[in-house]
C-alpha positions in Angstrom: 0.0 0.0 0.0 1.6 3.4 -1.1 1.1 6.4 1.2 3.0 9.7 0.4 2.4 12.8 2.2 2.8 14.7 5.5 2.4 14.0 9.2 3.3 17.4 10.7 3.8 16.7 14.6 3.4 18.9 17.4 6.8 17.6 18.8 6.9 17.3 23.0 10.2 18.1 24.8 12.4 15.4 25.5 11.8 13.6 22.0 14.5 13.8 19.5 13.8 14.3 15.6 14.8 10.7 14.7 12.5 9.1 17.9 9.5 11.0 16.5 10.5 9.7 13.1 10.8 6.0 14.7 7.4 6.7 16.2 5.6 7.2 12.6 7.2 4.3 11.4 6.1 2.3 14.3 2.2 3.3 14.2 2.4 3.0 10.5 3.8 -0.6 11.1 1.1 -1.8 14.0 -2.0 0.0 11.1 -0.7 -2.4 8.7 1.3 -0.2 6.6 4.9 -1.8 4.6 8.2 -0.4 6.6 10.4 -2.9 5.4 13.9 -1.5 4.4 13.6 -2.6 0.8 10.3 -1.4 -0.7 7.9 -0.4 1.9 7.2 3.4 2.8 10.2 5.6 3.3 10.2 7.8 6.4 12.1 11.2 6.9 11.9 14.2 8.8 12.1 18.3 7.5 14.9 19.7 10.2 16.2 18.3 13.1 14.5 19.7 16.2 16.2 19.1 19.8 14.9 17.1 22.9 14.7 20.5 24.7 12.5 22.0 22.1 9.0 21.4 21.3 6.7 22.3 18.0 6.6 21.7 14.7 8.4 18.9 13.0 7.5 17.8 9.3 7.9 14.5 9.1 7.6 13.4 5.1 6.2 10.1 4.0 6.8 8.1 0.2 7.6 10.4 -2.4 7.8 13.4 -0.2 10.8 12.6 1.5 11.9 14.2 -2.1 11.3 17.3 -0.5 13.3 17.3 3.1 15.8 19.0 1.6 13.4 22.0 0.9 12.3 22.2 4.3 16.3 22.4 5.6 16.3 25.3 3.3 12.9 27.0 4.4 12.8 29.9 7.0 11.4 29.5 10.4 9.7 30.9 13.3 10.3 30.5 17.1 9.2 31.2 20.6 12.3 31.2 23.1 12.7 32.5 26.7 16.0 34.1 27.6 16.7 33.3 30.9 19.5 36.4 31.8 21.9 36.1 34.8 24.1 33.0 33.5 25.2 31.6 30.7 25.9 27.4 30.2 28.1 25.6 27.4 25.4 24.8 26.0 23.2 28.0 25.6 20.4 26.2 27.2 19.4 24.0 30.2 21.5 21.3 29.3 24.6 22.8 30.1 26.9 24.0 33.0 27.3 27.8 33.8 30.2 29.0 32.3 30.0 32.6 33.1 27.5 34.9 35.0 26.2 38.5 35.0 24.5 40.4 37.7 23.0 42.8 34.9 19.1 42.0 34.4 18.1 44.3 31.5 14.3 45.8 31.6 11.7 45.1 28.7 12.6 48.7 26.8 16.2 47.8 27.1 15.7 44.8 25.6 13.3 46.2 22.7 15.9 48.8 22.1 18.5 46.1 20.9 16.8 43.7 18.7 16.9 46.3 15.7 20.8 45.4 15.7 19.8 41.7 15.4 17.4 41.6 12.8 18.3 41.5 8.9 21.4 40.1 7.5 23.9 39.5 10.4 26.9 37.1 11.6 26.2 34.7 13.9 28.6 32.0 15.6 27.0 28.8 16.0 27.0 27.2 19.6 30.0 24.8 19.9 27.6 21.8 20.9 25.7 21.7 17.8 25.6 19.0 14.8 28.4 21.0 12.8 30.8 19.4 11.2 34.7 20.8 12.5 37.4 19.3 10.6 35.3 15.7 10.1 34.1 15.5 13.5 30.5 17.2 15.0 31.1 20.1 16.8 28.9 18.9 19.8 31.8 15.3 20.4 34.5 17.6 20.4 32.8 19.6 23.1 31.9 16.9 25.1 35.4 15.3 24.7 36.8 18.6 26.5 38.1 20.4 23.2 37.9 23.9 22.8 35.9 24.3 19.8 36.6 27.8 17.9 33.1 27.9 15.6 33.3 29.6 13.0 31.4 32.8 12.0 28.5 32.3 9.5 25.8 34.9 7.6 22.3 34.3 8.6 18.8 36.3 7.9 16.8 37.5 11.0 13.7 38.4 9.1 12.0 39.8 12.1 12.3 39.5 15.9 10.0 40.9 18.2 9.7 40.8 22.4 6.5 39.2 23.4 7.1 39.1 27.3 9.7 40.1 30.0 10.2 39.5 33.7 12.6 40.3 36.6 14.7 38.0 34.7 13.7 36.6 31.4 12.2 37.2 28.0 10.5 35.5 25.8 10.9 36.6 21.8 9.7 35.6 18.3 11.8 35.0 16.0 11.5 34.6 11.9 14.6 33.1 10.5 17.0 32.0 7.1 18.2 28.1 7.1 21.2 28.1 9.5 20.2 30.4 12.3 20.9 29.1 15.9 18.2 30.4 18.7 20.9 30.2 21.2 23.1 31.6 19.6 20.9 34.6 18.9 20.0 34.7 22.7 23.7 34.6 23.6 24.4 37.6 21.6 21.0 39.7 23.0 22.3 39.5 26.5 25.9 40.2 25.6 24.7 43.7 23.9 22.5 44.0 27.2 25.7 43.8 29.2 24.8 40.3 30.6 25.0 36.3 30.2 22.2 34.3 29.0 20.8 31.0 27.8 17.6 29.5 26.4 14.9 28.0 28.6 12.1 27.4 26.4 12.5 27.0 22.6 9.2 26.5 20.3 8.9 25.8 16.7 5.8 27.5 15.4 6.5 27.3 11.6 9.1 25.9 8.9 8.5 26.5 5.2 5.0 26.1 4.0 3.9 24.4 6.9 2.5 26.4 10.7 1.6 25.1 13.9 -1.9 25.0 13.4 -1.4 21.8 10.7 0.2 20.0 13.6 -1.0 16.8 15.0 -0.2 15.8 19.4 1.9 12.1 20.0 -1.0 11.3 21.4 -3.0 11.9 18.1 -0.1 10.0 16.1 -0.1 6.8 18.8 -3.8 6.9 17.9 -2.8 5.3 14.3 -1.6 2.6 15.4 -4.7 1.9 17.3 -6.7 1.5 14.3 -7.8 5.5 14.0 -8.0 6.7 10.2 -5.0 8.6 8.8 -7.2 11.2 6.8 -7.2 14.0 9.4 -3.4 13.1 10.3 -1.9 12.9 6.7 -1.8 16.1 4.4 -1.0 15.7 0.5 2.5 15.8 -0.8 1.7 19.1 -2.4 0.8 20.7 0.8 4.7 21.3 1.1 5.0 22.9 -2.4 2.3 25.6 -1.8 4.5 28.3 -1.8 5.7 27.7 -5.2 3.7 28.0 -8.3 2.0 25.6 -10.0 2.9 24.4 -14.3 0.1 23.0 -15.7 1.0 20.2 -18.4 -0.4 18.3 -21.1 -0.7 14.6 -20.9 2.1 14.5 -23.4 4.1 17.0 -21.4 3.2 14.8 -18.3 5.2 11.8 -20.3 7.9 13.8 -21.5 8.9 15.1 -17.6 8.3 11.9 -16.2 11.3 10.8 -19.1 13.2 13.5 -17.5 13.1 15.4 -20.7 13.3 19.4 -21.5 9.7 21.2 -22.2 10.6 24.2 -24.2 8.9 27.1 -25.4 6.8 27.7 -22.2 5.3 31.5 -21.8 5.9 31.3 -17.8 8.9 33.8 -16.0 11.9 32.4 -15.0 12.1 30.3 -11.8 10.8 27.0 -9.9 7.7 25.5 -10.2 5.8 22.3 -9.5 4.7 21.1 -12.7 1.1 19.1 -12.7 -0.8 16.8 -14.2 -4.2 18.2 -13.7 -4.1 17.3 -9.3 -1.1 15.6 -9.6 2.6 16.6 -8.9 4.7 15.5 -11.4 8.0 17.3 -10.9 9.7 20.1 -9.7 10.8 21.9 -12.9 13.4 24.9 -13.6 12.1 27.3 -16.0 14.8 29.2 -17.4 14.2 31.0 -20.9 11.3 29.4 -21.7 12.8 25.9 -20.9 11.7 23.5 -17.6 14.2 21.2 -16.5 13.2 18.4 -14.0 15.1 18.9 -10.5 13.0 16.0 -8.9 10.6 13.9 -10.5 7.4 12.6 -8.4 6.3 8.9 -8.7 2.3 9.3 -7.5 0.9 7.5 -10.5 1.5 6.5 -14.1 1.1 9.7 -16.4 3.3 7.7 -18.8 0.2 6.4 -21.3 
């Protein structure tokens, strides 16, 4: 039985990216679904998420696992508390205090800086993160006791805004590029406020296409393998292109993409688009000059007669 679409999970704390992805595959498994290695349903997610962060996490069934590497890419939008006063090794509660600050900035202090952090800015990643340094991740040299210089990388802050403050905290929203680090961002806020802090709550309220709001609870998910229907869990494939345009083709056009061939002398601007048979995805297509090239082809049904 095929099955390609979306699960979108509301992700709890204390669940790691590739257990929630072991989880789909298990309910999919007890409903009756194929998860065998060699032809049964393939199973990926759209961004890692950590344990100590909950929200949204795309998880991709069948042919859309063809599109993970589009929601790496996408921007995304966060919740985080910055707890000020101490900062840990690993920017959040994970970690051991490494330094300290008595400063404990007020609300229009705090305003008054995020101006500096949003836009195009350089960001150093936290040194227990999945980066790769010299063929080894970032976080086992940290954890082996190596001093880990990161290195400084461009990222996009498309908007950042302070939601609530306390004696000691704030909580923020941020809208980000691929690559940005939360704790790294809420490092740098309390250094510019004269202070030390680190992350104690971190909440994923959108990536790419896909918001909050599409999101289904573990508890809904265990539900599938209890016999509930996946309708109201599963969204289509296409539900992760929506923020492209769609290229309508001919049945004969249909054929010729699925043969990974070039369509030529189309009318459409420049740019990326998913190309359709009628409902159905066929490809993502190039269109450059008039001419669509396929930069991954979609396997939902036969177009090929």
């Amino acid at each position: 039985m095929s099955l390609h679409g979306w699960i979108i999970l509301d992700k709890p704390l204390e669940l790691g990216s590739t257990q929630a992805v072991s989880a789909v595959k298990r309910n999919l498994r007890e409903a009756g679904y194929n998860m065998k290695l060699k032809g049964g349903i393939k199973v990926g997610h759209g961004g890692t998420l950590d344990p100590l962060a909950s929200g949204l996490l795309p998880i991709a069934l069948g042919e859309a696992t063809k599109l993970t590497g589009r929601m790496l890419d996408a921007s995304k939008t966060y919740d985080f508390t910055i707890r000020f006063g101490a900062e840990t090794s690993t920017l959040d509660l994970e970690g051991e205090v490494v330094a300290t600050s008595d400063v404990r900035p007020m609300a229009a202090e705090i305003a008054s800086v995020l101006p500096q952090f949003t836009g195009p800015i350089e960001q150093v990643p936290p040194a227990y993160s999945a980066l790769m340094i010299d063929g080894k991740r970032a976080y086992d040299r940290a954890r082996a006791g190596e001093a880990v210089e990161m290195p400084t990388r461009p990222v996009t802050i498309h908007s950042l805004d302070l939601l609530d403050a306390g004696e000691d905290w704030a909580t923020l929203r941020a809208h980000v590029s691929k690559g940005t680090y939360i704790r790294s961002l809420a490092r740098d806020i309390a250094l510019a406020l004269g202070s030390r802090g680190s992350v104690t709550m971190l909440r994923r309220l959108s990536a790419g296409p896909f918001a909050l709001d599409q999101a289904i609870s573990l508890d809904s998910l265990n539900e599938i393998g209890k016999g509930a229907p996946l309708e109201h869990k599963l969204l289509p494939l296409e539900a992760g292109l929506v923020d492209i345009p769609a290229l309508s083709l001919s049945p004969d056009q249909a054929r010729a993409t699925r043969q990974g061939r070039v369509l030529v002398g189309l009318p459409q601007p420049d740019g990326l688009y998913c190309a359709k048979l009628g409902q159905v995805p066929v490809a993502l297509v190039r269109l450059e000059g008039g001419s669509a090239t396929v930069e991954r082809g979609f396997n939902l049904v036969d177009v090929a007669e």
